[in-house]
Each structure stands twice: as structure tokens, then as C-alpha cells.
C-alpha positions in Angstrom: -3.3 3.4 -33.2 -2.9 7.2 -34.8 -4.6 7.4 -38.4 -2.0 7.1 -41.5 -1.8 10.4 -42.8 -1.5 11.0 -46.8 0.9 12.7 -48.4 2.4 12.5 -52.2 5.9 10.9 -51.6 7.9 9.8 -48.7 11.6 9.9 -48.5 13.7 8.1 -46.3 17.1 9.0 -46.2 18.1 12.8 -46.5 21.9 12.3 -48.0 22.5 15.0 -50.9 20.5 12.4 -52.9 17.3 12.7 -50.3 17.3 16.1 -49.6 17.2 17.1 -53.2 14.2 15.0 -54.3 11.9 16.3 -51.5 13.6 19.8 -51.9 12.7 19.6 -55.7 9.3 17.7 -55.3 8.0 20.3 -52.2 9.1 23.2 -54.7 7.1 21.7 -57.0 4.1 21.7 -55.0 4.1 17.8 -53.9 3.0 16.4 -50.4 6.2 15.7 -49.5 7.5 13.9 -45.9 11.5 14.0 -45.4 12.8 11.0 -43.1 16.1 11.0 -41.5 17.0 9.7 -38.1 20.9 11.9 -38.6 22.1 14.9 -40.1 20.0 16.3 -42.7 22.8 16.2 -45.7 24.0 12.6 -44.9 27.7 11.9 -44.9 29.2 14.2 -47.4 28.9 18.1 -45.6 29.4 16.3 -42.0 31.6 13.3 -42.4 33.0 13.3 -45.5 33.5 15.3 -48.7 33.0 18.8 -47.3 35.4 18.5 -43.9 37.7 16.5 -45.3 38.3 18.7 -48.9 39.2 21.3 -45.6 41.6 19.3 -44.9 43.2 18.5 -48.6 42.9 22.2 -48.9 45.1 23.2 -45.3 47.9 20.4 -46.3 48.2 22.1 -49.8 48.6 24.9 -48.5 51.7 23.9 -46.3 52.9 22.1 -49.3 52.9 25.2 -51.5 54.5 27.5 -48.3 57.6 24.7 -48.6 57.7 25.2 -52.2 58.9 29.0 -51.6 62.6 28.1 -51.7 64.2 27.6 -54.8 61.2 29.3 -56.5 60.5 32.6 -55.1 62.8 33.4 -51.6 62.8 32.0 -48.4 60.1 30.7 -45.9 59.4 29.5 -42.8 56.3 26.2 -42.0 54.7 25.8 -39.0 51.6 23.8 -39.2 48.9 23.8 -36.5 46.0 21.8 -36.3 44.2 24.0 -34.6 42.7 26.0 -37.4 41.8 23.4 -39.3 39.5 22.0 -37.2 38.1 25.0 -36.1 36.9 25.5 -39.6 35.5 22.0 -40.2 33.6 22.3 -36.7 32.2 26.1 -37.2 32.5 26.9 -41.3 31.5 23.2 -42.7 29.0 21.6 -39.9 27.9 23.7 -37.5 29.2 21.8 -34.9 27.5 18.9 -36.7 24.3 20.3 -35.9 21.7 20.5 -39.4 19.1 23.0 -38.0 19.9 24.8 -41.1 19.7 22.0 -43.6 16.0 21.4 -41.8 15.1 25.0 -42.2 15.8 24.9 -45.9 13.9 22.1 -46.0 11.0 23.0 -44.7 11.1 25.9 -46.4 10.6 24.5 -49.3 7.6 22.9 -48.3 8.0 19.6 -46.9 7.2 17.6 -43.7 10.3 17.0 -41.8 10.3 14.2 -39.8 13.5 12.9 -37.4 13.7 9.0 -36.8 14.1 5.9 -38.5 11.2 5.6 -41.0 10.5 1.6 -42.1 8.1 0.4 -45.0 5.3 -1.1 -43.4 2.9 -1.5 -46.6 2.9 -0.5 -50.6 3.9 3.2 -50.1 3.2 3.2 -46.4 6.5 4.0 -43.7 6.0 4.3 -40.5 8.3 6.2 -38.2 7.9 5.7 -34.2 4.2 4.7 -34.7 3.1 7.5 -37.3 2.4 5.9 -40.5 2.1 8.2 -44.1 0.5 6.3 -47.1 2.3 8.0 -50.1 -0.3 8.4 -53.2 3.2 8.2 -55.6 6.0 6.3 -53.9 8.6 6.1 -51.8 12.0 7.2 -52.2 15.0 5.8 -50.7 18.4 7.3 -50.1 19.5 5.7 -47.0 23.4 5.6 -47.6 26.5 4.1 -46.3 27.9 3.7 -43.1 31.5 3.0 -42.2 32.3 -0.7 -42.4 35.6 -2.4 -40.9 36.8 -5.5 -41.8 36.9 -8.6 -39.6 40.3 -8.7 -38.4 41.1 -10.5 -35.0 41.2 -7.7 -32.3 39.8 -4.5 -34.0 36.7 -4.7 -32.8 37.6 -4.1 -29.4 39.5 -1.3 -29.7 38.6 2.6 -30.3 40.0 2.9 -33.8 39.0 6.2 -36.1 36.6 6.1 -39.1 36.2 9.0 -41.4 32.9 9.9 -38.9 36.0 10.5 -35.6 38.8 11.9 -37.6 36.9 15.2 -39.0 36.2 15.6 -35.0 40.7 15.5 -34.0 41.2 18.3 -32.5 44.6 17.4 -32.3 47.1 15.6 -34.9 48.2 11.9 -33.5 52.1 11.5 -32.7 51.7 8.5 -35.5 48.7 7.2 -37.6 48.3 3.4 -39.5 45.8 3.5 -42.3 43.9 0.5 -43.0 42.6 0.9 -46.5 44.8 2.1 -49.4 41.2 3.4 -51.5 40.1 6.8 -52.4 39.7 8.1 -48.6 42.6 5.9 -47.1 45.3 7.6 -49.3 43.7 11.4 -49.0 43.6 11.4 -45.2 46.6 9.9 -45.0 48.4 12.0 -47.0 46.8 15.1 -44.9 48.1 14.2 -42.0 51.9 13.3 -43.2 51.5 16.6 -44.4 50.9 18.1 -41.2 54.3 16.1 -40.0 52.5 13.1 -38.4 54.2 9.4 -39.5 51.7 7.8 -41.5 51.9 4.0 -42.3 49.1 2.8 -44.9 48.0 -0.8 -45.0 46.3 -2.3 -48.0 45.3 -6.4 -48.8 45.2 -5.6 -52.8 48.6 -5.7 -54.4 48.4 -1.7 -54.8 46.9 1.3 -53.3 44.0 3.0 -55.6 43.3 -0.8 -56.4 40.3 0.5 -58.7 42.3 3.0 -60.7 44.8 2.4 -63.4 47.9 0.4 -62.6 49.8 3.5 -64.1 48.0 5.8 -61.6 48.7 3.7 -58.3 52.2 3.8 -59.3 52.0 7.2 -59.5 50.7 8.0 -56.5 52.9 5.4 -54.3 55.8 7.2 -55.5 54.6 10.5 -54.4 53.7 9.0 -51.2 57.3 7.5 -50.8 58.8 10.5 -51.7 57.0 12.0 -49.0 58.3 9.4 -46.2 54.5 7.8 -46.1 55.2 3.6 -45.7 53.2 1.8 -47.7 52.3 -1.7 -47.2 50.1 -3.1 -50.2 49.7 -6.8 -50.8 49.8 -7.1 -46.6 47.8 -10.0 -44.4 46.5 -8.4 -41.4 46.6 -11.2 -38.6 45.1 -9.2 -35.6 45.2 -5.2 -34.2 46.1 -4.6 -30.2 45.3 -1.9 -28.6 47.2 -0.9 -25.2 48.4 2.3 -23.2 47.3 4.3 -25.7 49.0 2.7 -28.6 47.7 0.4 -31.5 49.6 -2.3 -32.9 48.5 -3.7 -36.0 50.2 -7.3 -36.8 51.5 -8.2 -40.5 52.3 -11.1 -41.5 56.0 -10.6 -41.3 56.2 -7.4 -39.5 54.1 -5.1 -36.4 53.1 -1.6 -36.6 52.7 0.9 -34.1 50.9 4.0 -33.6 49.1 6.4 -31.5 45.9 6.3 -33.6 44.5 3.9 -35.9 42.1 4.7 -39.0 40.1 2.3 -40.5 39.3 3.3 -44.1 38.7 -0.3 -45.9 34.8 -0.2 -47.0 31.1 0.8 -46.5 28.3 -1.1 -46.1 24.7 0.0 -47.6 22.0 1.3 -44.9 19.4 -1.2 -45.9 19.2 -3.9 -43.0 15.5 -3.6 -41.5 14.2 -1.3 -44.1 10.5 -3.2 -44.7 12.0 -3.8 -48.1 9.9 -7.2 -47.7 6.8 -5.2 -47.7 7.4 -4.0 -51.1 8.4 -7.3 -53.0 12.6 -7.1 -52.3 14.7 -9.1 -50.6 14.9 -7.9 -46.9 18.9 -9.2 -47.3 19.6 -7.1 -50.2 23.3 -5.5 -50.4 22.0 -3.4 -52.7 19.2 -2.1 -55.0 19.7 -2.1 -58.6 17.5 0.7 -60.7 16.1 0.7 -63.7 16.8 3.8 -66.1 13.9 5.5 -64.0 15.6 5.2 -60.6 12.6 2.3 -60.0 13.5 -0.8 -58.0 9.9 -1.5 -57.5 6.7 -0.5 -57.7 6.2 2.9 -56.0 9.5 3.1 -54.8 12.8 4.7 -56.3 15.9 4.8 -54.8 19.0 6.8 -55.2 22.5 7.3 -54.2 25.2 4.9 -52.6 22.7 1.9 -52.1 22.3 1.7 -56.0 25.6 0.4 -56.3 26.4 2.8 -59.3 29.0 4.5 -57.3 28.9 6.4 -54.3 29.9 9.7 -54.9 27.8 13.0 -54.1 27.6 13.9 -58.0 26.2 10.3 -58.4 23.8 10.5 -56.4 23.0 14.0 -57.5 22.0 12.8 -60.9 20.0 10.3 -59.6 18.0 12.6 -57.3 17.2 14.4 -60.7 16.3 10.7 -62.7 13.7 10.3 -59.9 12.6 13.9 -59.7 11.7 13.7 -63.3 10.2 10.7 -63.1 7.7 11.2 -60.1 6.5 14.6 -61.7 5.7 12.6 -65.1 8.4 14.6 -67.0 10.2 12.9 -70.2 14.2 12.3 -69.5 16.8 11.9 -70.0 17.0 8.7 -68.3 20.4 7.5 -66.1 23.1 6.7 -68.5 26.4 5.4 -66.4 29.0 5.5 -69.3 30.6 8.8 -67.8 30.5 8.2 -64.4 33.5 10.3 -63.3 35.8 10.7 -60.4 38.4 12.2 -58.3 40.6 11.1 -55.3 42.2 14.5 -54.1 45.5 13.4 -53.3 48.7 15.0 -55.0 49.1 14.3 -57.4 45.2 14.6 -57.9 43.8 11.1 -59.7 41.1 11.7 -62.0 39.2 8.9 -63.9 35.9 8.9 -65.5 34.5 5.3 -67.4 35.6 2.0 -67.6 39.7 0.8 -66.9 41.5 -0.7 -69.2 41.1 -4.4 -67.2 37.4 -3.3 -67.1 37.0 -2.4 -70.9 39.0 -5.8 -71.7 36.7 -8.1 -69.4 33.5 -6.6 -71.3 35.1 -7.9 -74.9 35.7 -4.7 -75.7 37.9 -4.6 -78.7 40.7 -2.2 -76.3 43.3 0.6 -77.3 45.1 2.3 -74.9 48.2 5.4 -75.0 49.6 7.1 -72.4 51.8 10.4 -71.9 53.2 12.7 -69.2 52.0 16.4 -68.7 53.7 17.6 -71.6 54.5 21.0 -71.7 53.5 22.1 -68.4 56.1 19.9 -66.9 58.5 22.4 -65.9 55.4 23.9 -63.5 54.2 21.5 -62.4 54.3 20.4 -58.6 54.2 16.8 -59.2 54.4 14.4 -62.2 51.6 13.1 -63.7 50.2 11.4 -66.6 47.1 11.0 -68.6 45.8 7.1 -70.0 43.4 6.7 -72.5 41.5 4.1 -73.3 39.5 3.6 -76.4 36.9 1.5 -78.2 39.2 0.6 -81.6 36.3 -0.3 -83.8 34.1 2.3 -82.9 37.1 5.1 -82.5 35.9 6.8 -79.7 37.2 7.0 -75.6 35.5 4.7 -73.4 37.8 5.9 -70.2 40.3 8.2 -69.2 42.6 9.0 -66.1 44.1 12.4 -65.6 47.0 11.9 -62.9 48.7 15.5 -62.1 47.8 19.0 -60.1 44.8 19.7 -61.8 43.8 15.6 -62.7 40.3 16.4 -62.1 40.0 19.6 -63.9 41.7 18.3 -66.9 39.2 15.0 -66.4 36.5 17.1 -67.2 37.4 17.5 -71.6 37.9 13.6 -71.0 34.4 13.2 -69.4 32.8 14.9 -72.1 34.3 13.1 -74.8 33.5 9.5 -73.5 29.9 10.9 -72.5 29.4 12.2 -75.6 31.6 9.8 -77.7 33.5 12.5 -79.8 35.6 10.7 -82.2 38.9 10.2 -81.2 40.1 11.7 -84.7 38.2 15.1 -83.7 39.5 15.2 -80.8 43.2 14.8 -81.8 42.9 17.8 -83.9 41.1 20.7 -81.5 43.3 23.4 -80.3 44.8 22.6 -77.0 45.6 26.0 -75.2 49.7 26.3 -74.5 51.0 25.9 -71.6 47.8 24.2 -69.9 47.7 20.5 -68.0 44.9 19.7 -70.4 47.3 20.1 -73.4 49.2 17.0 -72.7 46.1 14.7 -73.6 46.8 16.0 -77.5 49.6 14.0 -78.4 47.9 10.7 -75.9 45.2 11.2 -78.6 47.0 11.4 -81.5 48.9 8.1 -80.1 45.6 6.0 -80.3 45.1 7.1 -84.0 48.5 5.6 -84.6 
């Protein structure tokens, strides 16, 4: 049996999360082993954010090209695939290839190791028999992968995830969504842009089921202005697929298409981890940190297996927490109150804290106002809204949602001010640059003051 080597820290898991903890701790002259048995970078430059904001970006585009009529002369849309995907595969991933990622990596200083590493001790993993005994900890950031829900039929059939549809090389004749969420709606949208029929499927009684009820509506109507059916509240009873054709089976209606995405969930990376080895349970859905990114002793974990929301910024922050923590710095520890984000459809939703049904469950003595975009509606290129929602007795913001062409831009004064709690009354009374998006929160403020 090869000798365990030592080394300062171990990390498993080399998402955005990962890769900036041993970047950071290498840099900072640690021992420092990297783990990963896929793509240095995880899910977000490969399979997710980074491809498919190309995507948003090249069905924007098209939108703004049919905008010319009427505004500023006359023009002519042909879309074509082509280029987008061209860019994903040669601009955004290399061809999904993360020889540069590793080379950064190692640059930095640390051991770069590919395969599955496993806790086989207190800070000892072990990866295709070559164990490392870590004299700090362990740190894990071993994400999400796509999860699909248990419906009669699917399994057997060769539907899309997120991970296959940055890969078309072509658009589909027709395309069901199953999942109304974050990703469901933006991919869907994409492709109805690009002139493919796009049905979207969704159990809850609304798409966006974890925004405002104000901002689903929203976006529904866009999508049905755009010809994009949307089936919310449905039961799925089974999915067929034959001659090249899916068939997905309502309860009181079938739908057909030449491709099928599943978009309905994730499911944390932490089945067979040796998490038993360090006093957790080996069934664990997910690993709750304290402030320090600690879930144990000698081992921190960060990103979507926290539970604290899986977006790249999230787990970002948390890389940081942990950094701080291994190199014995003081904080500022992980405060959640803030936690912002953005689903880039168009209109663009934007929220950052707690919902209104959220602030309400908590006991939280609730306020809320809402208003249009104000006086940049005559501009802008879709309606929109902004909600607030605000702790009475205290008089501060406790969540926002910023629904319009620049939602998450504008989310950002909105973020700052629940993150910071700025009184409500101070708020009310900056100046507010004319004509801007971010001007139409102003009188939504004032509104709350009463």
C-alpha cells in the first residue's frame, strides 16, 4: 500500500467554489491537493452559467434586430444556430476541455489530482489508492448534478439536460421544457427566440415558483406574448419517446416534440463521499455550515451542497469564508440576508432576500409596495415592475424584486440596502438619476413610508 503523503489541505471538488480555495490557499503558500474527477471549473463555465449567458446574449440580439421597425428603419432576421454554438464550443470551453483551468491551477501552487477523491480517515482522502493526510482539513465543493424527476417513461428515453443542450449543434424543429425554474424558462425562451416552438411544463401552479407571484406573472405574459405555451399546475403521467419524437402525457392533454429538456432539479454530489469517516451522515442531502464554512471538524464545505443557494456568486463568498478561516484570518463571517439573484429571461427577474410568503412565514411583521418602471417606460423593451418588501417595525427592506430590461442591474441599490439595512426613510429621499430603470424604485419606496 503507497505511503499517505502530507499536505496542508485537500479539496475535493473544483466548481468555482473549489478552485478558488486551493487557488487562494496555494497563493498563500499552503500544501494544497485539488481533487476533481471532471472539468476543473464545475458546472458554471462548461454546462451552465457561462454557455448558456451565450445563448441569452445571441437571442437578444435577434430580439433587438426585430425591434428596428417602428424605431429606427427597416430590417431583415435570419437567425442561425451555427454561430452560437461555435462560440460556446471554442470561446466558452474549449471544446470542454480544462487544460487551462489545470494550468492556472497549478500555477498557483497546488497538487492537481484527477479522480474521485473519498474521505477515508479525519483529514485523510484517498483517490485511486493514493491517500493525503491534510494537517488543516478538508474542503468540499462537490456540486450538483442534473436530477429528473420520476415520471413513468423518461428514464428510458434520450432527453436533454442543461449538460446536452450547450452541445446542439443544431436548433430542434420543437422543444417541451420540463421545469418552469430559473434555467427552464431562460433556455426556453432562447430557443423560441431562435423560432423553434417551445412548450414549458411546470407541477407548481406558476413558472418562477420561487419568485414573487407579481414576477411570474410577469414573465408568463411575456412568454405568451411570444407564442411560448405554458402549462403550469400540469400532472405529468408518463413521457414516450419514438421515431425521433417525444411525447409527454398531461393529464388532459399530449405534447409533442422533436427534443425534450428536462430542467426540474439538482441533486447534491455527496453519495459515497466517506462523510461517515468524519462524524456525518453518509445519507445527507446536504451539509449545513456554520458561519465559518465548518460542517465538522477539519472539514469545510462550500457551494451548492450547503443548501444556501446554488449560484456561482454563492459559492464564491463561501470559498472566501473558508479561505479566511483556514489561514486563521478574522472575518467577516457568512451572513445570508442578501443573497441575491437573477434569472436572465426578458424581462430580466431580479430578487435578492426573503419573499413576501417567506418574510410572512418567519413572523415577520410584513410591508410590501409595488410600481411599474416609471419613467423609463416609454424605452423600455418590456414592462416590468419593482416589489418591495419591508420589515414595518424595524423600517428597513428585507427583500426586493426588480422585473424589467436591466432587473438585475437595478437589483443591485436593492441588494445593498437590505444587506446593509438602510432605512427605508433614507432611501426614499436619495436622488434617483432621470430617466434610469433604477428610478422607478423611488416612488415603491416612498409607498412603504405611507
Amino acid at each position: 500500500m503507497t505511503e499517505a503523503a502530507q499536505c496542508d489541505v485537500i479539496v475535493i471538488g473544483l466548481g468555482p467554489g473549489g478552485e478558488h480555495v486551493a487557488d487562494s490557499l496555494a497563493k498563500a503558500g499552503l500544501e494544497v491537493v485539488a481533487i476533481d474527477e471532471r472539468l476543473v471549473g464545475g458546472e458554471c463555465p462548461y454546462f451552465g452559467c457561462v454557455p448558456s449567458k451565450m445563448m441569452i446574449a445571441a437571442a437578444s440580439t435577434l430580439r433587438e434586430g426585430r425591434r428596428i421597425p417602428g424605431l429606427a428603419g427597416t430590417s431583415q432576421v435570419s437567425p442561425d444556430w451555427a454561430p452560437v454554438a461555435a462560440r460556446i464550443r471554442d470561446e466558452a470551453t474549449d471544446d470542454w476541455d480544462d487544460q487551462v483551468a489545470v494550468d492556472r491551477l497549478v500555477a498557483a501552487g497546488a497538487t492537481f489530482v484527477r479522480g474521485r477523491g473519498r474521505i477515508t480517515g479525519p483529514r485523510e482522502v484517498t483517490v485511486d489508492g493514493q491517500t493525503w493526510v491534510a494537517r488543516r482539513g478538508i474542503v468540499l465543493n462537490t456540486g450538483t448534478a442534473p436530477s429528473a424527476p420520476p415520471i413513468d417513461g423518461l428514464a428510458e428515453t434520450p432527453y436533454w439536460t442543461n449538460r446536452e443542450v450547450v452541445k446542439a449543434t443544431e436548433l430542434p424543429e420543437s422543444l417541451i421544457v420540463i421545469g418552469g425554474g430559473a434555467i427552464g424558462c431562460e433556455l426556453a425562451q432562447v430557443f423560441a427566440t431562435f423560432g423553434v416552438p417551445v412548450s414549458v411544463v411546470e407541477v407548481a401552479e406558476r413558472i418562477l415558483a420561487l419568485e414573487e407571484p407579481e414576477s411570474s406573472a410577469a414573465l408568463a405574459a411575456a412568454f405568451a406574448d411570444q407564442g411560448i405555451e405554458v402549462h403550469a399546475g400540469a400532472s405529468i403521467q408518463r413521457v414516450e419517446h419514438r421515431e425521433d419524437a417525444f411525447t409527454v402525457v398531461l393529464g388532459d392533454r399530449e405534447l409533442t416534440a422533436q427534443r425534450l429538456l428536462v430542467a426540474a432539479g439538482r441533486r447534491n454530489n455527496l453519495a459515497d463521499l466517506g462523510l461517515e469517516h468524519v462524524g456525518l451522515d453518509p445519507a445527507a442531502r446536504v451539509l449545513d455550515p456554520d458561519e465559518r464554512m465548518r460542517v465538522a471538524e477539519g472539514v469545510w464545505a462550500v457551494g451548492d451542497i450547503t443548501g444556501k443557494g446554488a449560484f456561482t456568486h454563492v459559492s464564491m463568498y463561501q470559498a472566501d469564508v473558508a479561505v479566511r478561516d483556514l489561514l486563521g484570518q478574522d472575518g467577516p463571517w457568512a451572513d445570508y440576508r442578501a443573497v441575491a439573484r437573477v434569472t436572465f429571461t426578458a424581462p430580466e427577474v431580479g430578487s435578492v432576500g426573503l419573499s413576501e410568503a417567506a418574510a410572512r412565514a418567519q413572523g415577520v411583521d410584513v410591508v410590501t409596495a409595488t410600481g411599474d418602471l416609471g419613467t423609463r417606460g416609454w424605452i423600455a423593451r418590456e414592462p416590468g415592475l419593482i416589489k418591495l418588501v419591508a420589515d414595518r417595525s424595524r423600517g428597513v427592506l428585507i427583500g426586493a424584486s426588480a422585473v424589467g430590461p436591466s432587473g438585475g442591474e437595478v437589483l443591485s441599490m436593492l441588494a445593498t440596502a437590505v444587506h446593509a439595512e438602510i432605512p427605508i426613510a433614507t432611501l426614499a429621499e436619495m436622488h434617483f438619476a432621470y430617466p434610469t430603470f433604477y428610478r422607478s424604485a423611488q416612488p415603491v419606496l416612498r409607498a412603504l413610508l405611507g
